[in-house]
C-alpha positions in Angstrom: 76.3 129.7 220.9 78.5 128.4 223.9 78.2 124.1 224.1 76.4 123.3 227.8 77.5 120.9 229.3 75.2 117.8 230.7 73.0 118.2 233.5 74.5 115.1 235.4 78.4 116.7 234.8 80.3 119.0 237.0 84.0 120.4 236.9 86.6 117.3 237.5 88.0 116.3 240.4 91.2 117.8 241.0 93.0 113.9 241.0 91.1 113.5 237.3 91.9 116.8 235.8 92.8 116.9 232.3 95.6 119.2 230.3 92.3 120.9 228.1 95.4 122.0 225.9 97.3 118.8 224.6 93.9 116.9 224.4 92.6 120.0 222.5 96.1 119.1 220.1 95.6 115.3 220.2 91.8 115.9 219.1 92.9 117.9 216.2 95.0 115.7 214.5 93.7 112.4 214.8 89.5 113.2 215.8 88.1 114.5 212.4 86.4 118.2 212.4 87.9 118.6 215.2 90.9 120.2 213.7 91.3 124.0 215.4 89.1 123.7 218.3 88.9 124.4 221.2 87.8 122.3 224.4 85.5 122.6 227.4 85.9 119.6 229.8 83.4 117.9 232.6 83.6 114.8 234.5 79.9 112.6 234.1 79.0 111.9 238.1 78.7 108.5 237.3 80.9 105.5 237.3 83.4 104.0 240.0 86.1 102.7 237.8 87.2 104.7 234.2 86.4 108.0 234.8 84.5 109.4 232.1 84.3 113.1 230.7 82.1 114.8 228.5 84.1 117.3 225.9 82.8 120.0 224.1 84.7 121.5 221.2 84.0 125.0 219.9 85.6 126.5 216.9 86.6 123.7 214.9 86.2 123.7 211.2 83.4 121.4 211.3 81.5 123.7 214.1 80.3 122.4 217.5 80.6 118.7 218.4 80.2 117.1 222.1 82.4 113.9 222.4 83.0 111.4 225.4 86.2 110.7 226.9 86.9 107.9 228.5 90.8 106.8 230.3 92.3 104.7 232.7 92.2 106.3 236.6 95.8 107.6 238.0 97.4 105.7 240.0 98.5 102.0 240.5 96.1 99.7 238.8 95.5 96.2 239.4 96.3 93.9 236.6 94.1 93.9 233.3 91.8 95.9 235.1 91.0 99.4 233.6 90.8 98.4 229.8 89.8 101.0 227.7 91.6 99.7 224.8 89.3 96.6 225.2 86.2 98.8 225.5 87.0 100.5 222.7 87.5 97.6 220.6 84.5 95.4 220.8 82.4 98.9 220.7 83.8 99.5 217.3 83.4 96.0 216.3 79.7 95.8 217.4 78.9 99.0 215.4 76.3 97.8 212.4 75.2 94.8 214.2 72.6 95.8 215.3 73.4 96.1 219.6 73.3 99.7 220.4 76.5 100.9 221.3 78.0 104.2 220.5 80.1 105.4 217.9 83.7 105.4 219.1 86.3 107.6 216.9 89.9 107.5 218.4 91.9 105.4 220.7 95.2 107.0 222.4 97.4 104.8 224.1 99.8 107.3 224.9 99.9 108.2 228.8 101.7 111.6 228.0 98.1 113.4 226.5 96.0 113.2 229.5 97.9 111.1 232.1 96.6 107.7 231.1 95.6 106.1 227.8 91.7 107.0 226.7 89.2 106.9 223.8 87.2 108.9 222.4 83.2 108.7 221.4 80.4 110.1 219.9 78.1 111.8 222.7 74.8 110.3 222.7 72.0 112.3 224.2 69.4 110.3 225.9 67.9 109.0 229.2 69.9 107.4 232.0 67.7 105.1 234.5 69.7 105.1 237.5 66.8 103.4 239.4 65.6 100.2 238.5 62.3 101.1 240.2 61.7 103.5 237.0 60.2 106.7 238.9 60.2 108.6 236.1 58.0 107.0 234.3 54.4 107.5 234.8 52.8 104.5 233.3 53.6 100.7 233.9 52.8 100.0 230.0 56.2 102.3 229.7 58.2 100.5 232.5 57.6 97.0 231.3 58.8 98.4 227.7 61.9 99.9 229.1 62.8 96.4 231.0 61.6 94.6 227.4 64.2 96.3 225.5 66.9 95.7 228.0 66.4 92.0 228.0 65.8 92.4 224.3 69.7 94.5 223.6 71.1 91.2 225.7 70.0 89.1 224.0 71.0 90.5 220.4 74.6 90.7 221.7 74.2 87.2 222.8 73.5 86.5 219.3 76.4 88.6 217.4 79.0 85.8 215.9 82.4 87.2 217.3 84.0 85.5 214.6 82.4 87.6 212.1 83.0 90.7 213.7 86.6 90.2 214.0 86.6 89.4 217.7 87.5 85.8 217.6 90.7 86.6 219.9 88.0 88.9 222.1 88.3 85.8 224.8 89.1 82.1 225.3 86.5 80.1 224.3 85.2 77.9 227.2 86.3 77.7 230.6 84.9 81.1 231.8 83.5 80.4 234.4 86.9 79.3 236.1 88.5 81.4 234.5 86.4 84.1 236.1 86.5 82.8 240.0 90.5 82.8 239.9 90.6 86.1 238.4 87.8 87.9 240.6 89.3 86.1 244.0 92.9 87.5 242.5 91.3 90.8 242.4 90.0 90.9 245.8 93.1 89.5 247.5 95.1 92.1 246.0 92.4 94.6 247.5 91.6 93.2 250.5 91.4 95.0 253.8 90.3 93.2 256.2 89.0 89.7 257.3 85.6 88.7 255.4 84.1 85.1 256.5 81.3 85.4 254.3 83.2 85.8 251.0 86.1 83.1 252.0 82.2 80.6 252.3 81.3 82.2 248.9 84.7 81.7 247.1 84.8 78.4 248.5 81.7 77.2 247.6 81.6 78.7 243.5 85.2 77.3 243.1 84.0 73.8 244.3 80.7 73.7 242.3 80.7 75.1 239.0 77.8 74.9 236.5 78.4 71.7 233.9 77.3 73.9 230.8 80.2 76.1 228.9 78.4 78.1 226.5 80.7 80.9 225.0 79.3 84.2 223.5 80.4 88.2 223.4 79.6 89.2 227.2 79.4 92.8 228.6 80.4 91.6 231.7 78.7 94.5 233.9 75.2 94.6 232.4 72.6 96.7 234.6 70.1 99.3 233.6 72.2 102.4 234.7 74.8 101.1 231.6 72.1 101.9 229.2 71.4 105.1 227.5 67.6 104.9 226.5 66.1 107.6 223.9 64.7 110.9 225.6 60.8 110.3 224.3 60.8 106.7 223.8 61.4 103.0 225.6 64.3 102.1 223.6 67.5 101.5 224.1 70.0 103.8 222.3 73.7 102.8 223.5 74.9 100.5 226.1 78.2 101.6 228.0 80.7 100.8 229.9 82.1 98.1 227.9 85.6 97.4 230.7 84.8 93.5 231.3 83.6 92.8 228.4 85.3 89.7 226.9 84.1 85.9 225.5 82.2 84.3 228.2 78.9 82.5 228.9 75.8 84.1 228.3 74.1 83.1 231.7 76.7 84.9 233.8 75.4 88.2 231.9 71.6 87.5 232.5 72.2 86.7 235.9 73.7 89.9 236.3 70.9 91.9 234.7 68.9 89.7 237.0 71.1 90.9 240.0 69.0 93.7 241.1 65.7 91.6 242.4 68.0 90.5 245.3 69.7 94.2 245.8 69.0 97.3 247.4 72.8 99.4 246.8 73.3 102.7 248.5 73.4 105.0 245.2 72.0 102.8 243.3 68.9 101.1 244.5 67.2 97.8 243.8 64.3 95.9 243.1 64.4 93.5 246.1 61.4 93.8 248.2 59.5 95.9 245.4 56.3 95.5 244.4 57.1 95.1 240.8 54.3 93.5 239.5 52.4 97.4 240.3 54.9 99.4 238.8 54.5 97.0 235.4 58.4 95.9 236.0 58.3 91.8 235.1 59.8 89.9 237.7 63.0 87.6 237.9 61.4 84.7 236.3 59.5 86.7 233.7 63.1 88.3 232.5 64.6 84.8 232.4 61.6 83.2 230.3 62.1 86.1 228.1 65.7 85.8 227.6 65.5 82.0 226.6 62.3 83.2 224.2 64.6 85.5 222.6 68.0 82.9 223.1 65.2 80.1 221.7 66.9 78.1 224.9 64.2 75.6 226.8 65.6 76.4 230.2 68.9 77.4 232.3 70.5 75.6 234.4 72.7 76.4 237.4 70.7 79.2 237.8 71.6 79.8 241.9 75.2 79.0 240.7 75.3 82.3 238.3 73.7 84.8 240.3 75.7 84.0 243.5 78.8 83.9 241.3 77.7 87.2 239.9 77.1 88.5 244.1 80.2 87.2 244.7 82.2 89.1 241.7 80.1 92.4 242.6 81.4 92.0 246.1 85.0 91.6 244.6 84.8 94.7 242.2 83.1 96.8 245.3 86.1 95.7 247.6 88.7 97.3 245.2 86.3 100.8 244.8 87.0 100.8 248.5 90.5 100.5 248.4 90.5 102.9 245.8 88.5 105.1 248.1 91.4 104.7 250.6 94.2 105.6 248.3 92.5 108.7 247.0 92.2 108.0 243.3 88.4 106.3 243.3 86.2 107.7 240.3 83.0 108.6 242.7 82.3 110.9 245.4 80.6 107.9 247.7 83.8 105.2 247.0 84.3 105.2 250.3 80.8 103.5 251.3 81.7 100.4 248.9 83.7 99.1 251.7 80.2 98.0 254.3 78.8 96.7 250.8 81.3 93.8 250.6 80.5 91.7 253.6 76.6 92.4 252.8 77.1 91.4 248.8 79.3 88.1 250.5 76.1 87.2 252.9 73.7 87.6 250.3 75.5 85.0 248.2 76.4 82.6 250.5 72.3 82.4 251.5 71.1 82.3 247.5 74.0 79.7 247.4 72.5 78.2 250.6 75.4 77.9 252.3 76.3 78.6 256.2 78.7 81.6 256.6 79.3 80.8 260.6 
């Protein structure tokens, strides 16, 4: 019986296409059972930077198996942006400790297979929440065990030693949060298309007042519910994805992200600012961050308007290059192109948790 392809896939876009052939090759001889068969290829809907394909392979001497491929986008790329190799490594690191991740199986790094370097994973069939509102589930006891598990994964990877697991060179070790502001205002000066006074306020402000603490742990770096596949019957979470700015960091910048959505509402993606989440059984901003330091066993966190504007003002950065992505023609997403009104709205939000004046 013929493979079928997920529900959220469709055919590639013709800038993402793949050569079914030489990855069918490359599969064989380095993906085990996958020797002898052959490939079906779609592009997942999702995601605005790596674009991401499920493969099936039929034939092969170990019978059907549906894999994930993920590669760099064509095109000129910004520096270090784009790492797959990165992804792939702390994924394979993490595996047995406990954080859900999937299983990867190969890493190519030659461009001459599919037009870009890529890995290769495990499919994992399961539940994508692409609203943080939860309507799909019909009970508030379900969506407050949902958003327990998802504080619950961050805080077990905020708990893996990366020494242990071979990922002592992962990352510097202090100094991210500098670190981070130089690199994220890089990134949007070498995207920039136009004149934005609320993120010149924002940048100003986070590079002039940056939180005393310098706690260093693995990071995800772009933890939100959508990177989390969940299990199809059950409130737990079976892999988290989307691994690209991942590196050794400090933990708050992560939770801050997760925490990012009670003061969002993004076209595609929603939001839980302005929701009435204690009805729908969602705990609210404070609960998540008295949860987190339960789990962390941390008394408080400080700095905490520091982080989450940081965090608006890096989601404002990364949104400003899906635009100019969207302008070049090789964006990963159908709806790149409405990234570029998000930027000055991400920058304004910032600057007012920051409580700063943009004019």
């Amino acid at each position: 019986m013929a493979l079928t392809a997920p529900a959220q896939s469709r055919p590639p876009r013709e800038a993402h296409r793949l050569d079914e052939s030489a990855l069918a090759r490359w599969l064989g001889e380095h993906i085990e059972g996958c020797r002898g068969g052959a490939v079906q290829v779609q592009q997942f809907k999702g995601g605005q930077s790596n674009p991401t394909y499920w493969v099936g392979v039929e034939g092969a001497a170990s019978g059907e198996l549906e894999l994930v491929l993920r590669k760099k986008p064509p095109g000129e790329l910004l520096p270090s942006a784009h790492a797959v190799e990165r992804e792939y490594r702390i994924m394979r690191a993490l595996d047995g400790t406990g954080v859900p991740v999937p299983q990867v199986l190969g890493l190519c790094e030659d461009a001459t297979v599919v037009g870009t370097p890529f890995f290769v994973m495990r499919f994992v069939s399961g539940r994508i929440f692409w609203d943080p509102t939860l309507p799909e589930l019909a009970s508030s006891t379900e969506r407050s065990a949902v958003y327990a598990d998802y504080i619950g994964a961050l805080a077990k990877l905020h708990g893996v030693d990366h020494e242990k697991v071979g990922l002592a060179d992962y990352g510097k070790v202090g100094g991210y949060v500098g670190r981070q502001v130089e690199r994220w205002s890089k990134q949007y000066e070498s995207s920039r298309t136009g004149e934005i006074p609320a993120m010149e306020a924002l940048l100003a402000w986070i590079r002039k007042d940056r939180p005393q603490s310098d706690d260093t742990t693995l990071i995800h770096g772009d933890y939100r519910i959508d990177n989390i596949m969940y299990a199809s019957a059950e409130p737990r979470a079976l892999a988290i994805i989307d691994w690209e700015l991942s590196t050794l960091g400090h933990p708050i910048s992560d939770l801050a992200y997760a925490c990012m959505g009670y003061h969002l509402n993004l076209p595609g993606r929603g939001g839980l600012a302005g929701v009435d989440v204690a009805a729908l059984g969602i705990p609210d901003e404070q609960a998540m961050v008295d949860a987190y330091c339960a789990l962390t066993k941390r008394s408080k966190i400080a700095d905490w308007p520091y982080f989450m504007a940081f965090g608006i003002f890096r989601l404002a950065a990364i949104a400003q290059g899906v635009y100019k992505r969207s302008l070049q023609g090789n964006a990963s997403s159908d709806n790149a192109s409405s990234y570029g009104a998000a930027v000055g709205m991400l920058a304004e939000l910032g600057c007012s948790i920051a409580g700063i004046a943009t004019r």
